[in-house]
N, C-alpha and C positions, 0 to 999 in steps of 0.2 A: 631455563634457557629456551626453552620450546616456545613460548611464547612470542619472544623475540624474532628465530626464525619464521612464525604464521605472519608477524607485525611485515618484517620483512619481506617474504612473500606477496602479502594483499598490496604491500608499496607496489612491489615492481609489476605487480598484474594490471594496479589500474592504471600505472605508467603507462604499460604497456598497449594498455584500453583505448587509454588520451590518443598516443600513437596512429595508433591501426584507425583511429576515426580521421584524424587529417589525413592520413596517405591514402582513404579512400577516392578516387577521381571523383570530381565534380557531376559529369554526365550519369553514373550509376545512382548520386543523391537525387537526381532530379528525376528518375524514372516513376511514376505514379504508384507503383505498388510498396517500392520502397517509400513513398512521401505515407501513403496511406499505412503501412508500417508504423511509422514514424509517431502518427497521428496517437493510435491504437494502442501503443506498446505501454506507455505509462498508464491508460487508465486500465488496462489488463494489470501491469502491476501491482498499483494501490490497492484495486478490487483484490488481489491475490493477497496480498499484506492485509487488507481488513479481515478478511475472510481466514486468516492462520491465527491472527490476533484473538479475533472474536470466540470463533470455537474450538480454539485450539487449546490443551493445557497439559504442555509437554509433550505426551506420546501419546494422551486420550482424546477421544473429543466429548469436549463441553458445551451444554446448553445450560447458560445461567444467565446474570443480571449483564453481561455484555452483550447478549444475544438479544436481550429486553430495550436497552439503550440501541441497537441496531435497528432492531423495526421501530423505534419510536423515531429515529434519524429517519429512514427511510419514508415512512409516513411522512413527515414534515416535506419532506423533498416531492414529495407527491404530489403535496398542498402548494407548492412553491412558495415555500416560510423563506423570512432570509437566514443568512448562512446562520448568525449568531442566533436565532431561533431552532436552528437544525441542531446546531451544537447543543445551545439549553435545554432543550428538550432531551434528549439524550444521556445527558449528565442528570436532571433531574428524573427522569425514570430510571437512569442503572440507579441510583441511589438510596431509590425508593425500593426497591425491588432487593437489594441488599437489605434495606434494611427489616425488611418483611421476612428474611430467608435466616 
């Protein structure tokens, strides 16, 4: 039953989320450092999310063949490869890299 209650909870939290972003006034969204927030927040995000994903495994930190597929992304992106080149690249060195280990 516990589950349930957590289900119901994260409902009403991002109910509450949705909320509290419309009843912000209009003049406080348009102030520049809130836009520039704004901007920033997700690519801080995602970089947070790769970066838990990548070296993370569990409660250790891991360097393996996702760390491999990361700089080989990264490299491409350097190069300015297109995106499905960033991705293949990636997939084809974690792969290799697995399959070496």
């Amino acid at each position: 039953m516990n589950i349930w209650i957590a289900i119901g909870l994260t409902a009403v939290g991002c109910y509450l989320a949705k909320l509290l972003g419309l009843l912000v006034p209009a003049g406080v969204l348009e102030r520049p450092l809130v836009q520039r927030l704004a901007a920033l927040l997700p690519v801080a995000l995602l970089a947070a999310l790769t970066a838990q994903q990548t070296f993370g495994d569990g409660r250790h930190l891991a360097l393996d063949a996702r760390a491999a597929g990361l700089a080989a992304a990264a490299l491409a992106l350097v190069l300015r490869a297109p995106f499905l080149v960033v991705v293949g690249s990636a997939v084809v060195v974690t792969a290799v890299v697995r399959a070496l280990l």
